[in-house]
Each structure stands twice: as structure tokens, then as C-alpha cells.
C-alpha positions in Angstrom: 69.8 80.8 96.4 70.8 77.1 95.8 72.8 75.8 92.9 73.4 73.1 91.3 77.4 71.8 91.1 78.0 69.7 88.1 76.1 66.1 89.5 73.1 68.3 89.9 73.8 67.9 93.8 72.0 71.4 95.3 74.7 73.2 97.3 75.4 76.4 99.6 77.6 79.1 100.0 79.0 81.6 97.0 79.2 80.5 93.6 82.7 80.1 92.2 82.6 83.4 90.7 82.0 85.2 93.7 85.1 83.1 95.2 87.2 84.2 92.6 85.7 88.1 93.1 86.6 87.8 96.5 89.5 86.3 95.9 90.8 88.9 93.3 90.0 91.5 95.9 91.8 90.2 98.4 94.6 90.2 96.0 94.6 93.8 95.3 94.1 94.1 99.4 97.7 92.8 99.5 99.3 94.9 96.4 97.8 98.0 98.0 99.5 97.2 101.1 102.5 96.2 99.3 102.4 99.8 98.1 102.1 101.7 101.0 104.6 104.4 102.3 106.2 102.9 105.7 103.5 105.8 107.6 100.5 104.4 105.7 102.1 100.8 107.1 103.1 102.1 110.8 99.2 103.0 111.5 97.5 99.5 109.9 96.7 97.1 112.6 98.6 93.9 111.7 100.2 91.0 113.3 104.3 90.8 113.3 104.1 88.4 110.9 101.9 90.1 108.7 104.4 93.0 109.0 107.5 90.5 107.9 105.6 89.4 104.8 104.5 92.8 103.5 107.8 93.8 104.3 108.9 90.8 102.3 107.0 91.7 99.5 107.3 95.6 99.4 111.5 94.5 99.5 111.0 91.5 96.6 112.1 93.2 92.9 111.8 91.1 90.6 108.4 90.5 88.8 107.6 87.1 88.9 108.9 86.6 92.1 107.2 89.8 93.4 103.8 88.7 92.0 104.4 85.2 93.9 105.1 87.2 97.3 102.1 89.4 96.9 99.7 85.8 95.9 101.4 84.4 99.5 100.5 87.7 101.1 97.1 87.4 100.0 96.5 84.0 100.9 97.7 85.2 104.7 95.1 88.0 104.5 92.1 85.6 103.5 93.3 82.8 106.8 92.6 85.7 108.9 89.4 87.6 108.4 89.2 89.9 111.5 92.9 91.2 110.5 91.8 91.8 107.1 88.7 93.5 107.9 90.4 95.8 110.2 92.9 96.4 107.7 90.5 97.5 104.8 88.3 99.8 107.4 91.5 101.1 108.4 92.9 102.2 104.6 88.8 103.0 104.1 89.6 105.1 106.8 92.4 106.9 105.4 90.4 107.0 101.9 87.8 109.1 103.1 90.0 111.5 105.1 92.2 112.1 102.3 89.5 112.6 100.2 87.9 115.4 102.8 91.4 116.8 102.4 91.6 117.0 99.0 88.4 118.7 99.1 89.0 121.6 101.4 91.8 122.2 99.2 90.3 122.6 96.1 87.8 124.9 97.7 90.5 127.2 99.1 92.1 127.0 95.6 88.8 128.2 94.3 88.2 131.3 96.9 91.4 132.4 96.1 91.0 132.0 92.1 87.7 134.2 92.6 89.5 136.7 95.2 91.8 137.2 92.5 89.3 138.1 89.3 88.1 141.2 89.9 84.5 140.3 88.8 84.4 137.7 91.8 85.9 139.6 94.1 83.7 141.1 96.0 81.7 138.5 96.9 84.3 136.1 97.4 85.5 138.8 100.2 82.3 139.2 102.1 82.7 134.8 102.1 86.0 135.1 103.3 85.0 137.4 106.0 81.6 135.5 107.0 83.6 131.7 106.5 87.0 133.0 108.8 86.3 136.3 111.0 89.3 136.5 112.0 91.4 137.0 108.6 93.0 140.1 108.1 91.0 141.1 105.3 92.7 144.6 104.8 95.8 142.3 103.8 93.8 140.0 101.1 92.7 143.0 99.3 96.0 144.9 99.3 97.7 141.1 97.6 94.1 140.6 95.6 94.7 144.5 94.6 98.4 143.8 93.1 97.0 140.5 91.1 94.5 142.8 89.6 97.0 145.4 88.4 99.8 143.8 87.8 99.2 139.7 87.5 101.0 139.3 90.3 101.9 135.5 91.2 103.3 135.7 93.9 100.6 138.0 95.4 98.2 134.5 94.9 99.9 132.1 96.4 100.3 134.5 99.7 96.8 134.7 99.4 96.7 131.0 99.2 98.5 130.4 102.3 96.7 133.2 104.3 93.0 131.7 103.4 95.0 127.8 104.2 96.6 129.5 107.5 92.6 130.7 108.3 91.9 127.2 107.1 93.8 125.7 110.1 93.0 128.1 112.8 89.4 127.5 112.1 89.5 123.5 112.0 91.7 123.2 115.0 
């Protein structure tokens, strides 16, 4: 699509408010990596002197100053395209995975939430036994059996860690 500037010249390339999207983005590129644990940090591809500036910035406390550090940091990150793309696929990367995580988590939470009502139970068993054959199931009923009787925490989270144990063994 051609625009117009302001002397009604036609011109190319994004409009100014896509400049400033993708400039804004770019911004928040370089706070995310500004907030990154120093594992996060460690598996990013980045140059050494990308490294000294985030490192720079993640170390500057004061907020003016900081916000400054995090602008330079950005305006390294948009010189250098390639690094930046490999940088966002990277923490894309790490998005999706936690996110699969996070997941399989919340379903184990949920198997052992219906292994331990008694209306569920059942049928959450035969699941356990078709999703991890190798589960000793004898011992899930005997710590399901003593959350049914007596409300037994500690009963659910070994059941927890037995279906997150079969969890492992199976994904590995």
C-alpha cells in the first residue's frame, strides 16, 4: 500500500505507527531479557557484547537510569536483526515448552484430585492403569483408600508424586 507523507509525496515501507509497534516490541524484547534468571540468559544465543549490556542493565537500579539502559539495549537489539530473531525464537522456544509443562502438570493434578473422590475413582484408576502400565496400582488405591476414610493429605500428595514419578518414566 502507498502513502502519502505530509508533501503528498507517495512513499514505501511501514507507516510510522507500525515503526513505533515495532519499535515498542523490541523494547519489551529487551526488558524481558533484562528479566531473565542467569539460566534463561546462559541458553539465549547472543554476542559478548550483547551479554555486557544486558548484564549492564539487569545490574543498573535505579529507575530512570534503568529505563535509559533498557532503551540502549533495545536500540542494540533492532541494529542486529538475525540476533534478535534468534533471540525471540529462542524465548518462543522456552514459552511453548514451559507451557507443555505446565500442562502435564495440571493434568497429573487433576488424575490425582479424581483418584482421590471416591465417585471418580474408579475410572480415574482404569486411566491410570491404561495411561502408565507400569504403576503400582495396588499402592495408589491403598493411599487413595486412606484419603477416602480419613482426609488424608499426605496420602495425596504421595499419590501426586507416584502418578509424577510414572510421569517421568513414561516421557523419558
Amino acid at each position: 500500500m502507498q502513502r502519502k507523507d505530509e508533501t503528498g509525496i507517495p512513499t514505501e515501507g511501514p507507516s510510522r505507527s507500525a515503526q513505533k509497534r515495532g519499535a515498542k516490541a523490541v523494547e519489551q524484547l529487551a526488558q524481558r531479557l533484562a528479566e531473565l534468571s542467569d539460566a534463561e540468559l546462559a541458553r539465549l544465543p547472543k554476542s559478548p557484547e550483547l551479554t555486557k549490556e544486558i548484564e549492564l542493565a539487569r545490574s543498573t537500579r535505579g529507575h530512570g537510569s534503568r529505563k535509559r539502559q533498557i532503551k540502549h539495549l533495545a536500540g542494540l537489539l533492532r541494529g542486529n536483526d538475525d540476533q534478535r530473531e534468534a533471540i525471540e525464537i529462542a524465548l518462543d522456544g522456552h514459552a511453548v515448552s514451559q507451557r507443555q509443562e505446565t500442562l502435564a502438570f495440571h493434568h497429573l493434578e487433576e488424575l490425582r484430585d479424581r483418584l482421590c473422590a471416591t465417585a471418580t475413582f474408579e475410572a480415574a484408576l482404569t486411566e491410570v492403569r491404561a495411561t502408565y502400565p507400569h504403576v503400582d496400582c495396588g499402592k495408589l488405591t491403598r493411599l487413595a483408600g486412606s484419603v477416602h476414610d480419613h482426609n488424608d493429605k499426605r496420602a495425596a500428595r504421595e499419590i501426586f508424586r507416584h502418578l509424577r514419578k510414572a510421569e517421568e518414566t513414561t516421557g523419558a
